[in-house]
N, C-alpha and C positions, 0 to 999 in steps of 0.2 A: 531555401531551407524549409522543411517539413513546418507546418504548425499542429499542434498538439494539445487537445482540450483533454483536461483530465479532472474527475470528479470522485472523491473519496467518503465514504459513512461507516467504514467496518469497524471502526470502535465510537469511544463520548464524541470526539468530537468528528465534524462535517465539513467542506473543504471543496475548494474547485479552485483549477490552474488553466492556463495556458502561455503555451512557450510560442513568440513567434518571431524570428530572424532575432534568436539573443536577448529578446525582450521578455521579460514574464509576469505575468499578471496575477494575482492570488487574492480569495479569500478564506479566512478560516475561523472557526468558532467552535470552543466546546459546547455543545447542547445538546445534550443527552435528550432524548425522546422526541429530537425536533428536525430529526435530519429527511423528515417528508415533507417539511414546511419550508423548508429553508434551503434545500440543494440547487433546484431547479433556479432559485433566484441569486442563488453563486454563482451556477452559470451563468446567466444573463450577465450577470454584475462585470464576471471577467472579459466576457464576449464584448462588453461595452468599453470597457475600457482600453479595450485592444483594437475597439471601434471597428471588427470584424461583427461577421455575421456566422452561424450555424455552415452555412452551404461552403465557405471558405477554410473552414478547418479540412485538415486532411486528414484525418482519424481522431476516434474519441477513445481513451484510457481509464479506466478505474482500479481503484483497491479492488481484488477479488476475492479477498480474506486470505490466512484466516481473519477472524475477528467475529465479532458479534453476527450471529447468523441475522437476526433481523435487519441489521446494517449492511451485510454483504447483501442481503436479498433487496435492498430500498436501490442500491447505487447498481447493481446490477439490471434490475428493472429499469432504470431509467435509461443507462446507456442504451439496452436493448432497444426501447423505446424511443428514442432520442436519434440512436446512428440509425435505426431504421426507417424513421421516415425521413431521415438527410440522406440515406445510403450511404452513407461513411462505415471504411473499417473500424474494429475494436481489440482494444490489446486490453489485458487482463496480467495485472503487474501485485505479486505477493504484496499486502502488509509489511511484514515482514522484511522484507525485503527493500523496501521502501522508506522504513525506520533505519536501517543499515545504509541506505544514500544518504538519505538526511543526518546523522552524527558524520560522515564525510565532506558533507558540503556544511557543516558549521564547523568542522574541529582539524577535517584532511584524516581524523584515525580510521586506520583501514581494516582493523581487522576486528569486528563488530557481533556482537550476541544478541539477536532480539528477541526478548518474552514477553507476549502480551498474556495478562492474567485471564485464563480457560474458565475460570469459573471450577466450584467442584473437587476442587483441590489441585489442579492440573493450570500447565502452562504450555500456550502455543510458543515454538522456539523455532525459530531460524538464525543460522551460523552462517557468516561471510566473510570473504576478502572482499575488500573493495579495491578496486583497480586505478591506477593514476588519473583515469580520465572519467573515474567515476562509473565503470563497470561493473556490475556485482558479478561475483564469482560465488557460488551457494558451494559451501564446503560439507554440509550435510544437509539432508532433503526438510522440509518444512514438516515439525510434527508435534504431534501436542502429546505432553510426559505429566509425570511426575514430578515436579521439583527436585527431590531427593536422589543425589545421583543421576540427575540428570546433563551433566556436565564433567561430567569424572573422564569420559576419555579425549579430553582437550586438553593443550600443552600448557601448562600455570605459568610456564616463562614467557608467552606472548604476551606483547603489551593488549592485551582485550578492552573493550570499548565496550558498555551495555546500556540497553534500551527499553523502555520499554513498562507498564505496568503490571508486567511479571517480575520485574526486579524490584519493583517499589512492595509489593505484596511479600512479596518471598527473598527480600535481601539477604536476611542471616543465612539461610539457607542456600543461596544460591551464591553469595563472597564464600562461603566456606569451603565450596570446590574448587572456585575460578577467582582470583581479588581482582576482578575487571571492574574499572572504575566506571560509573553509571553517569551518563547523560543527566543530567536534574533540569537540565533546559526545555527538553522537549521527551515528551512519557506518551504522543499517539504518531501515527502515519499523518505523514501531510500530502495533499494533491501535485505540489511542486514538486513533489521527489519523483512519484509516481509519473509526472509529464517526463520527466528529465529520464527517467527510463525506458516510458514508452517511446521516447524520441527515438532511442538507439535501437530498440524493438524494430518500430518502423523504417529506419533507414535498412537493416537488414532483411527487413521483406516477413516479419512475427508476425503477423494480424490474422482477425479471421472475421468472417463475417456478421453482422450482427443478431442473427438467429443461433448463432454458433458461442456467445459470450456465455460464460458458464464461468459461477463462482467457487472459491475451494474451502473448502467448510475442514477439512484433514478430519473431524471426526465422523467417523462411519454411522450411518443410518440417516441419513439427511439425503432430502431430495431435490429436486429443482426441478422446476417448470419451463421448459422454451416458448417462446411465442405462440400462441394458437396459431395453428395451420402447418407449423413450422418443425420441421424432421429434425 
């Protein structure tokens, strides 16, 4: 079985996992403004406890946002930096998306909303089924709205499931299209979700190289840097 390190920063809080033969190892903290101090030493911390080394993983995973651009840019540089001098591949797994596993693996609800609050007055939103065995299925594409009417052409008779610090921000507004009943356990992405989906990434052959990791920001005008030297 695949092992899978995975390291997340795209919102408050910062985060690193790995899955190995069933086993999984995790840690996580909210610390807003500290997730360059504090990542690289989740790695190690899970690495140790898994009592593996770097060179034994068989790809490295991250949040690729959306989420906080400077948080996708920290966890994104570090993988870059990180699989490329192990030469390990890199899977790059939505936020979003990742909030939508995680209400599955605490609750089994599968059919999931997640809003992390855009700033600005606007909300990042991805829409899922989640699959028996813990697949997401993306039922509309990862995008950042309007609160307002942003939920109007979803069915109100599904039992909906929400996440997210978009719902905490913008509850009245956003129970008033959908009464999807909101998570209060957990309001960021965690790294265990993110392994648990780059797992399945991996077995399917997802990856790409680590010159090739590229974060998704969904709002237009944002750029990103590859590695010096690096096409």
């Amino acid at each position: 079985m695949s092992i899978i390190l995975a390291l997340d920063t795209s919102t408050e809080a910062c985060s690193a996992a790995l899955i190995n033969q069933g086993e999984v190892f995790t840690e996580y903290a909210v610390c807003p403004r500290e997730h360059n101090k504090r990542l690289l030493a989740m790695m190690d911390s899970v690495l140790k406890q898994a009592s593996l080394t770097i060179d034994q993983v068989d790809a490295i995973a991250f949040g690729r946002g959306p989420g906080s651009f400077t948080g996708v840019r920290i966890a994104t540089g570090i993988v870059q930096g990180v699989a490329f001098g192990a030469n390990k591949p890199v899977i790059g797994i939505s936020s979003l998306a990742a909030m939508a596993h995680g209400v599955f693996r605490r609750t089994e609800k599968q059919q999931v909303i997640s809003a992390i609050d855009a700033r600005m007055g606007e909300i990042y939103l991805g829409v899922y089924q989640v699959l028996s065995l813990g697949t997401i299925q993306e039922l509309a594409p990862d995008t950042v709205c309007k609160p307002v009417d942003s939920l109007m052409n979803l069915d109100p008779a599904v039992n909906w499931h929400a996440i997210g610090t978009g719902w905490q921000t913008y509850q009245d507004v956003l129970t008033s299209q959908i009464p999807a009943q909101i998570d209060n356990e957990q309001a960021f992405p965690e790294a265990l979700d993110i392994a648990y989906l780059a797992l399945q990434a991996f077995n399917n052959g997802h990856y790409v190289e680590a010159s090739q990791a590229q974060p998704i920001y969904v709002r237009d005008n944002v750029t990103w840097k590859k590695l010096p030297g690096k096409e």
